[in-house]
C-alpha positions as CSV (number, residue, x, y, z in Angstrom):
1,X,-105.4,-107.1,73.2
2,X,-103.7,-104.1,74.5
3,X,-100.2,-105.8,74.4
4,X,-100.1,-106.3,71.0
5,X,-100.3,-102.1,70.6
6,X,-97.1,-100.8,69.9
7,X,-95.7,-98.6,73.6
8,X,-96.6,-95.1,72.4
9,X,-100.5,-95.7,71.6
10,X,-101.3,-97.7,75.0
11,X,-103.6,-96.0,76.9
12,X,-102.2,-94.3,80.0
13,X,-102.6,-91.0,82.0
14,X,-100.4,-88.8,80.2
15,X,-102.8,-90.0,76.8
16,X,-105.5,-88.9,79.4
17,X,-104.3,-85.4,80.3
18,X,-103.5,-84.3,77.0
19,X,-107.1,-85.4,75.5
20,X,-109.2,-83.5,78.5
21,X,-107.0,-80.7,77.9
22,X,-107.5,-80.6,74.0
23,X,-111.6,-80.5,75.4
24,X,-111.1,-78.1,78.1
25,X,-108.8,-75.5,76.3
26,X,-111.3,-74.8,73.5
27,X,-114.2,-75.0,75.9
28,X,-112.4,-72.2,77.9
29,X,-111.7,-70.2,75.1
30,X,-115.2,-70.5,73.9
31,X,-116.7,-69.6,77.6
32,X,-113.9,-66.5,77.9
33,X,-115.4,-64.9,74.3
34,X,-119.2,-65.5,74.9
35,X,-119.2,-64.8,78.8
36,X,-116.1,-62.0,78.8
37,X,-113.8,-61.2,81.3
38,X,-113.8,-58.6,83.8
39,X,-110.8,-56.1,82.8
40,X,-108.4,-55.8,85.6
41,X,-109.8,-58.7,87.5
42,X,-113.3,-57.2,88.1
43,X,-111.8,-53.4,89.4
44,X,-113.7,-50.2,87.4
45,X,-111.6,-48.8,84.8
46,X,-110.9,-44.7,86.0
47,X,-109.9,-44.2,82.2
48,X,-111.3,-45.4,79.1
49,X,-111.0,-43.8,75.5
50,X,-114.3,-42.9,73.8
51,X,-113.9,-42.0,70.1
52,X,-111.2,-41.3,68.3
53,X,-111.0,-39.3,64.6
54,X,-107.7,-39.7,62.2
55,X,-106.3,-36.6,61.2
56,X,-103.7,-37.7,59.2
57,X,-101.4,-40.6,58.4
58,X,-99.8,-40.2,61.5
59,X,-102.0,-38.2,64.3
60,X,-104.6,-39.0,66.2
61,X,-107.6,-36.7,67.7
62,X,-109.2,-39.3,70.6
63,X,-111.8,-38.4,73.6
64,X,-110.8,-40.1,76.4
65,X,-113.3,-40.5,79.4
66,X,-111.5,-39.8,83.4
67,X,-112.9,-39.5,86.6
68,X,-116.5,-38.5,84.6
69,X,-114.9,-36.1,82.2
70,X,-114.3,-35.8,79.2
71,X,-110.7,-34.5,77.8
72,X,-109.8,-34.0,73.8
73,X,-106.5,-35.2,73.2
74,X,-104.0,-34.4,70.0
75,X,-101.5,-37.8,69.8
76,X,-98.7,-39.2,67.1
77,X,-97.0,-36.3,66.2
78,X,-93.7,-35.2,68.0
79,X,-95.7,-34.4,71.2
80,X,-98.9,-35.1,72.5
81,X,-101.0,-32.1,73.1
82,X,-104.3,-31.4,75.7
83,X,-106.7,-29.6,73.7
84,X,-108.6,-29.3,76.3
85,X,-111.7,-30.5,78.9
86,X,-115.4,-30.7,77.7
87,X,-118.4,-29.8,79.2
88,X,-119.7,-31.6,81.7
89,X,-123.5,-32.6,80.8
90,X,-125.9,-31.6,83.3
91,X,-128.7,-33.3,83.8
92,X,-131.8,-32.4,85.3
93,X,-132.6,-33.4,88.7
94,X,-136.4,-35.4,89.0
């Protein structure tokens, strides 16, 4: 039976590798978006970006979060500017 196939649709272990991998690429894909990856292979981010308001076309106004503070930031225009720090919030010790 198998003879009479023509060479290229025989079964063989390339055929093999290429279907499992045609299963196991979506199925890692799938596993990566419901399950997430840790950024920077499991390490805590120092810097992360909170909110950030358009000004114009071309500027940006952003909060970015370092080191547990808060810092307002003017970017996009010719330079980027430190607005300045924010308060800290204190919180009440129990």
């Amino acid at each position: 039976m198998l003879s009479t196939l023509p060479q290229f649709a025989q079964p063989s272990w390339l055929h093999a590798a290429v279907a499992a991998a045609l299963v196991l690429i979506p199925l890692l894909l799938w596993s990566v978006q419901r399950f997430g990856m840790p950024a920077g292979g499991g390490k805590s981010r120092r810097i992360e970006v909170k909110d950030v308001i358009a000004v114009d076309a071309r500027r940006r106004i952003l909060i970015a979060r370092c080191d547990g503070r808060e810092v307002l930031l003017l970017i996009g225009g010719p330079t980027d500017v430190l607005l300045g720090w924010l308060p800290t919030e204190e919180r009440p010790k129990q």
